[in-house]
N, C-alpha and C positions, 0 to 999 in steps of 0.2 A: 066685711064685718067679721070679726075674729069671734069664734064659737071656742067652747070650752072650759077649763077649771081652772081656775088661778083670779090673777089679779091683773087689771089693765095696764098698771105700771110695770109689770112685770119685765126683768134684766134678761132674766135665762127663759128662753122661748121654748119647749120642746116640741114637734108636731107628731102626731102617730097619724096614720090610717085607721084607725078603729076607735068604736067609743064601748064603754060599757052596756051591755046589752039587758039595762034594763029600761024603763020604758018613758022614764024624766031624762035620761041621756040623752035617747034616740031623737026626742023629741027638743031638745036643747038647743035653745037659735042663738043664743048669747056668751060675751065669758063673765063668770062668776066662782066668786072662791066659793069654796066648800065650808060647809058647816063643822064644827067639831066632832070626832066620830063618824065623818060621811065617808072616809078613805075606806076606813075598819067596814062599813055599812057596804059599800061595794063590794070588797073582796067575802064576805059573808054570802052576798047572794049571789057572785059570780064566779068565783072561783080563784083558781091557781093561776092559772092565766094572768088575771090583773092582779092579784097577789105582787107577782115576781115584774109588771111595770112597776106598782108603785115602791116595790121595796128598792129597786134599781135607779130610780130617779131619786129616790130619799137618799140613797147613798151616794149620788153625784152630787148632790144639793147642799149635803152635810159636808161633803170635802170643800165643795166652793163656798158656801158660808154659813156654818153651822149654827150662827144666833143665837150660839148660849147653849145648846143640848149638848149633853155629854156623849150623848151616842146616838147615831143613824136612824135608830130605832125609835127614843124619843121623837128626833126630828118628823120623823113620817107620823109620827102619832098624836103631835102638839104643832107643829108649824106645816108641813106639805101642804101646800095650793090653798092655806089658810088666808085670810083678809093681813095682807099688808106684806106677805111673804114679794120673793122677788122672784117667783119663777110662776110659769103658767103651762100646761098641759092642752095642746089646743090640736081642734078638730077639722080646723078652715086650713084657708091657703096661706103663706106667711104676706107678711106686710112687713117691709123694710123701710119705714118711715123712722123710725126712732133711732139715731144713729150709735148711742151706745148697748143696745141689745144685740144679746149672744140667741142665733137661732141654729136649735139640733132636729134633725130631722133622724126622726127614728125608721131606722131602716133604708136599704140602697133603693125596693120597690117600692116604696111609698114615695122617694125622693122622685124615682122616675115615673113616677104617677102624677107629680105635681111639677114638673117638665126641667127639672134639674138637671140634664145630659150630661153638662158642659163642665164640671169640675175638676179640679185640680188634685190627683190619686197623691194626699200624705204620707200615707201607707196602707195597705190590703184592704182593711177595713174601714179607713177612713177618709172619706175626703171635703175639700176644706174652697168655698168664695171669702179668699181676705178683707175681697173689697164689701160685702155685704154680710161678713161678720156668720157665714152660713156652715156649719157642719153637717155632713151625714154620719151616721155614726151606724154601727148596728142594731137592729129593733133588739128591744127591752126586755131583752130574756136572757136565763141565765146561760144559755147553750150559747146564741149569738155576741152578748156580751157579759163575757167572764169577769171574776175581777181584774185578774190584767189589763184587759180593753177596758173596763170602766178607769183604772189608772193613766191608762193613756188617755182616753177620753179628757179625763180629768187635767190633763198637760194640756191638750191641746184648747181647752177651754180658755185656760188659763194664759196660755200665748196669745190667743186671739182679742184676751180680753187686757193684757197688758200688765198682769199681776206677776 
């Protein structure tokens, strides 16, 4: 059962280790997109921390498919893990059933938390299952992924996705 924020149809998979630490997260058994203002809502009562995922993911999401907002910013603040978007922020294990979804797994520890050993080093920070469409990427900060790496992030999405 996939847990989390987004949408069940969702293209672009992202998985963290951690959830918001307020207390509808924690307790969170499903995925479900997010309400208008519930991004803004988190980062309010959590802080910097999730600030700097979600500004990170808006900004990979915005390069892969912007849906009309003029800038990254919009995007996180009118469409992220909104109902119909095509990305989801999940808190489970991945599931590889759906064969055109792109899944990133934020961070190498979280990756080897959920028994990913066996992949293929792209480069330093990233590494890449072609056959199951899987990246690890660096977790969602600004220190581990700069904007450079979200650039490359952002190639290798897009190699993988056939764009």
């Amino acid at each position: 059962m996939e847990i989390g924020l987004g949408t069940p149809s969702a293209k672009y998979r992202i998985y963290i280790g951690n959830r918001p630490p307020l207390p509808e997260y924690q307790a969170l058994d499903q995925l479900r997109p997010v309400l208008p203002g519930e991004v803004a809502h988190i980062v309010e009562q959590t802080g910097n921390h999730w600030r700097k995922i979600f500004n990170l993911f808006a900004k990979l999401m915005f390069e892969l498919n912007a849906e009309g907002h003029s800038t990254w910013q919009a995007f996180r603040d009118n469409r992220l893990l909104q109902s119909g978007a095509d990305h989801a922020l999940l808190f489970s294990q991945p599931g590889f059933s759906q064969p055109d979804t792109i899944h990133i797994v934020s961070g190498k520890s979280h990756a080897l938390a959920l028994g990913f050993e066996q992949l293929s080093e792209l480069k330093q920070d990233f590494a890449v299952d072609k056959s199951r469409k899987l990246i690890v990427s660096p977790y969602f900060d600004y220190r581990q992924l700069s904007n450079q790496k979200l650039a490359e992030l952002v190639g290798v999405v897009k190699k993988l996705d056939g764009l």
